[in-house]
N, C-alpha and C positions, 0 to 999 in steps of 0.2 A: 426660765425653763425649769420646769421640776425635773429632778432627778432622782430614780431611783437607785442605793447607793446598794453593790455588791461588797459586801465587806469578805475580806481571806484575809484570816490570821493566820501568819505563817510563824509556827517555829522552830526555831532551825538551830543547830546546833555545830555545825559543820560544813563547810561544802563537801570535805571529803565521804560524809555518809551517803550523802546524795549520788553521788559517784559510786559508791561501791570501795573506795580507796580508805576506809578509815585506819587498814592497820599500814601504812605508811606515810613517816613521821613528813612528809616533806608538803601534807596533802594541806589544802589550804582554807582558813577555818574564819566561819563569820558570828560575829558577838548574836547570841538569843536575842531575839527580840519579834516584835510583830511588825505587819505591813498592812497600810490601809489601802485597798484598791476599789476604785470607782470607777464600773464600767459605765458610758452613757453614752446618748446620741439620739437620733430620732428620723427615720421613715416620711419624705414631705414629697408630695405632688404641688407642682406648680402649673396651671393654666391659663393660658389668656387668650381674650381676643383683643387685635389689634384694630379697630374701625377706620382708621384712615389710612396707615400703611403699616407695612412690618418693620417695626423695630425693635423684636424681643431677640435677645440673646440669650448664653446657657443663664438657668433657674430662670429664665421668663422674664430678667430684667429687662428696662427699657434702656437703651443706648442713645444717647444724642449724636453719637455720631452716625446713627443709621436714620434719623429723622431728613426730611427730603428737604431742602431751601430752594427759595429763587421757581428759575424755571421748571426743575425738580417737578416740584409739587402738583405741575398740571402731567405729568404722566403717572400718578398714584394709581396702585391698585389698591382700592380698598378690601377691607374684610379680611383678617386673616387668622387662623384659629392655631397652637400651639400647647405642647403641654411638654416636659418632663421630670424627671425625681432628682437629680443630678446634685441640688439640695441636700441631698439625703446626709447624714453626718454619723459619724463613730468615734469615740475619744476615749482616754484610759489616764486616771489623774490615781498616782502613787504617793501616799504619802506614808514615810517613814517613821519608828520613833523618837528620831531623834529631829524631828521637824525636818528632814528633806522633802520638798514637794515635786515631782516629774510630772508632766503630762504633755501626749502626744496625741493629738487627734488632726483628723483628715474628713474628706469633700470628696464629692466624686463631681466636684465643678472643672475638674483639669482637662488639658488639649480644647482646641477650637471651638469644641460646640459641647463640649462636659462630656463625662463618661468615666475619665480616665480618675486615679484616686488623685487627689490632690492634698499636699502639708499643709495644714493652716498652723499647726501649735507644735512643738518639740522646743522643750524647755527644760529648766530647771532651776530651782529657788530653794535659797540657806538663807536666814539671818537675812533676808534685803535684799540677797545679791539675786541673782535672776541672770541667766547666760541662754541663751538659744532664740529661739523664732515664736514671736507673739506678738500681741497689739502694741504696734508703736508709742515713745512714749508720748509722741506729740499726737494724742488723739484723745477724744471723749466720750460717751456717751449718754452723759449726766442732761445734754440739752435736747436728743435726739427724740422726733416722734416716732409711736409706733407705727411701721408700715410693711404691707404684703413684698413690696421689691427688694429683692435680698441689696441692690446699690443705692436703696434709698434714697434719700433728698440731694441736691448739689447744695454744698454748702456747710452741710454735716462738718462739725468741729475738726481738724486735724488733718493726718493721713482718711485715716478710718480702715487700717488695712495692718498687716503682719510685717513684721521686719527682722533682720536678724540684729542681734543687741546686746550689749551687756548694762544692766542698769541698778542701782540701786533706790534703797526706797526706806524712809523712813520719816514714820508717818503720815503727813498730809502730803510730802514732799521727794518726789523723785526724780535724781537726774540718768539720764544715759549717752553712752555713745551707739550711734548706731549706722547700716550698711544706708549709704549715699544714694539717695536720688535723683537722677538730674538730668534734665532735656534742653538742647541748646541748639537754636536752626542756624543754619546758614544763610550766606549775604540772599542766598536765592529760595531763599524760605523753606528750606529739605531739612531735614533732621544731621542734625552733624554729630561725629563721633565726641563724646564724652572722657577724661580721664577723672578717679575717684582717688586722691590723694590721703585724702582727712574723712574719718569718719563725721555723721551728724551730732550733732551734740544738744542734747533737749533736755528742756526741765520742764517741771507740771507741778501745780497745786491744785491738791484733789479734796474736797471736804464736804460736808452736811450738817445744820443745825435746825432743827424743826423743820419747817414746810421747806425749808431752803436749800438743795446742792448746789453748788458751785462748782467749776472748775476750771484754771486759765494756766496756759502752758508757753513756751517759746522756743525755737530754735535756730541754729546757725549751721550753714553749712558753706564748702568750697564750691563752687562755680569752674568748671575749668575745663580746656581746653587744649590738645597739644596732636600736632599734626605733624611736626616735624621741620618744616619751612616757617612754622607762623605756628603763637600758642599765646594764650593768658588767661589767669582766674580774675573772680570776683565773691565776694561775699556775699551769701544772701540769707533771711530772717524767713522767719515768719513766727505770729502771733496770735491766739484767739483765745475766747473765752465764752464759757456756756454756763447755762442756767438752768435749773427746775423748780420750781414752786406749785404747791402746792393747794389751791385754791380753797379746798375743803377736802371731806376725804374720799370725795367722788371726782373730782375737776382738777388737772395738773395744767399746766402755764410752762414751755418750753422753747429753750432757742438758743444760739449761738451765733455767731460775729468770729471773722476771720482774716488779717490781712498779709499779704507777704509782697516780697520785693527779692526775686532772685531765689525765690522757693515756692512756686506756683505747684510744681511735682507735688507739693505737698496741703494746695487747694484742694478738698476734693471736689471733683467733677467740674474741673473749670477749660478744660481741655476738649480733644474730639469725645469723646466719653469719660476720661479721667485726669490727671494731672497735665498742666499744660506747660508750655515750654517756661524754662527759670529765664533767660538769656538767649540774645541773637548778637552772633559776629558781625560788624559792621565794616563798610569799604576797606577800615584801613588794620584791620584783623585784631581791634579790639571787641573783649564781651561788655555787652551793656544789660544792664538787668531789666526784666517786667515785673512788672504789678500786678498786683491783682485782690480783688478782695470779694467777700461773701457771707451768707447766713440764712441761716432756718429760722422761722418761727413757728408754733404749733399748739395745738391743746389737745388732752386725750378728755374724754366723758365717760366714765362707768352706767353703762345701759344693760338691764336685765344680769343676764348671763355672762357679759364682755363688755366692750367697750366701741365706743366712736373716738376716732383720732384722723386731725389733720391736719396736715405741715403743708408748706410754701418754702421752698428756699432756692436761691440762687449763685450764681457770683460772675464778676467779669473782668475781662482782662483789660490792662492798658495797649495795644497795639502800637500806639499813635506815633510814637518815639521811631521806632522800627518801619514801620509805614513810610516814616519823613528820609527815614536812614536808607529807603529805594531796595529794602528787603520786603520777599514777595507774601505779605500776610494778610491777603485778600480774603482766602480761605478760613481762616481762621478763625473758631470758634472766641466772639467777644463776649458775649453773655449765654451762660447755658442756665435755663429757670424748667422748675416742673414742681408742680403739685398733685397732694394724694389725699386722697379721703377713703376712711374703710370702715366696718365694722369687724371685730373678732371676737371670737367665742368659744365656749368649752363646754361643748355637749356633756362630757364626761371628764372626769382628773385622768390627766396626760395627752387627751388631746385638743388639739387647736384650729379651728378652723376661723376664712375671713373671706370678704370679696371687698377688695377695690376698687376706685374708679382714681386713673391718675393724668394729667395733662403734660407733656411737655413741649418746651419751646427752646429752638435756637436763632439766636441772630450773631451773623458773620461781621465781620470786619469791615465785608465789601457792602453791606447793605441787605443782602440777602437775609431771610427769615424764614422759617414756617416750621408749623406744628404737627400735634399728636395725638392720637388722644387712644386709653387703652381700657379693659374691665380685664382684674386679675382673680382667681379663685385660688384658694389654697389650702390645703390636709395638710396638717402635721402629727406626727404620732411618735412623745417623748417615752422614752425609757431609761 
């Protein structure tokens, strides 16, 4: 995204001037210096139509878990048309002279169907350290194809989403602790309540050499449970690693690989629409963990103006375990896959515009399946 950068130098001398209080001694005074501020964000309509059912959510994403399976599929209404800005974005990145970084920006993707303002960033970073809410650190973007759906591919490297954290970084390498994810069903396949003892804990290696980024990350977190008559934890991983190359200096080669075992929360979109369960209680009120794994592959082409880009990616879950354990995971989403194809272009410097066409697919646990199929258009307007 280009940005245009509002710079304000401020200098300051006192807060007490500011105030009005400079002739009392007790008023409180900040060292001269300047401050860098950068205002940005960008103005986006999102459109689509749906050809075989609706399954757009807020910004016009597609959902798997609104895609029809089974017997479903024969009461489909087809054709359905949707648009709104809810996309739209505002952010403010402060940088100090003495190297403090802040930056706070927000969505207006929040409550049920978007509208309301939504936190995506409130941070801050000294020297490495990094304390508040941003992209987690078990996430990537180094293998991701470009695409119109703001929930992009299943299978996409990591979380792929914001988390609260404290993390350090130096260099290629950074570890963190971070706020817990985690879903664990019951013997009757319902969501059961969760306890969050231990933060997650992740590391990442992040680099680039020539046509080449890289990046391979891992994490561990607590599993756990506690109801009061009956409780127990378990450990769970997960692991991935992404790629981009660079084929010439028109043609890029992109993709990533994903597996976890008791950290599926942190598949993306391996669940009804996003993380899927880490763990199910069994007869005898122990947690057992699932599996699961996944990945993108992609290429983008530099054409005229923009570009053509388009990914494949999947992932699926182990059920089977759980299944035998006579917990109810009929429903449950085993493999969620969807592909996108677009063009995008820049009539003019700062804005963007593209049309999609994307397919997805769900198959259940029980057998059930069925698809999607959708054409996306999209305005962007960077500032």
């Amino acid at each position: 995204m280009n940005r245009n950068k509002i710079t304000i130098a401020v200098q300051a001398t006192t807060a007490a001037m500011v105030l009005g209080l400079a002739t009392q001694a007790s008023a409180i005074e900040l060292n001269p210096g300047s401050i860098d501020a950068e205002l940005y964000g960008y103005a986006r309509m999102n459109a689509v139509y749906d050809i075989d059912e609706d399954i757009g959510v807020s910004t016009q994403s597609g959902s798997f878990g609104k895609v029809n399976t089974g017997a479903a599929e024969d009461d489909e209404i087809t054709g359905h048309f949707d648009a709104d800005a809810v996309q739209s974005r505002l952010g403010v990145k402060v940088t100090t002279e003495q190297g403090v970084k802040v930056v706070v920006e927000g969505d207006f993707r929040g409550g049920s169907s978007g509208g309301d303002l939504r936190l995506r960033h409130a941070y801050g970073e000294y020297m490495g350290v990094l304390l508040g809410q941003t992209w987690s650190n078990f996430n990537s973007f180094v293998g991701n194809t470009s695409v119109l759906d703001f929930d992009a591919l299943a299978g996409n490297a990591g979380l792929q989403g914001r988390v609260t954290q404290a993390r350090y970084t130096t260099g290629p390498m950074s570890v963190s602790l971070e706020d817990n994810f985690t879903s664990i069903l019951d013997p009757a396949g319902a969501a059961a309540s969760t306890k969050n003892s231990l933060p997650t804990l992740t590391a990442r290696f992040e680099n680039s050499s020539g046509p080449l980024s890289l990046s391979a990350a891992a994490l561990l977190h607590q599993v756990e449970y506690d109801i009061g008559t009956a409780d127990d934890q378990a450990i769970g991983y997960a692991v991935f690693g992404a790629a981009k190359f660079a084929v010439t200096d028109t043609v890029s080669l992109q993709g990533a690989v994903t597996y976890s075992d008791g950290a599926n929360s942190y598949l993306y979109r391996s669940g009804d629409n996003f993380g899927a369960a880490d763990a199910y209680i069994d007869g005898s009120g122990d947690l057992q963990t699932i599996s699961g794994y996944g990945g993108t592959i992609g290429v983008g082409v530099d054409v005229g103006p923009g570009s053509i880009n388009a990914g494949y990616g999947w992932v699926t879950n182990d059920w089977d375990d759980a299944e035998d354990d006579g917990v109810a995971v009929g429903e449950q989403h085993e493999t969620n896959s969807n592909a996108m194809v677009n063009y995008m272009w820049s009539p003019v410097k700062n804005v963007t515009m593209g049309v999609e066409y994307a397919y997805f697919m769900v198959d259940k646990q029980n057998g059930d399946d069925g698809d999607a199929s959708r054409i996306m258009f999209a305005g962007q307007y960077n500032f």
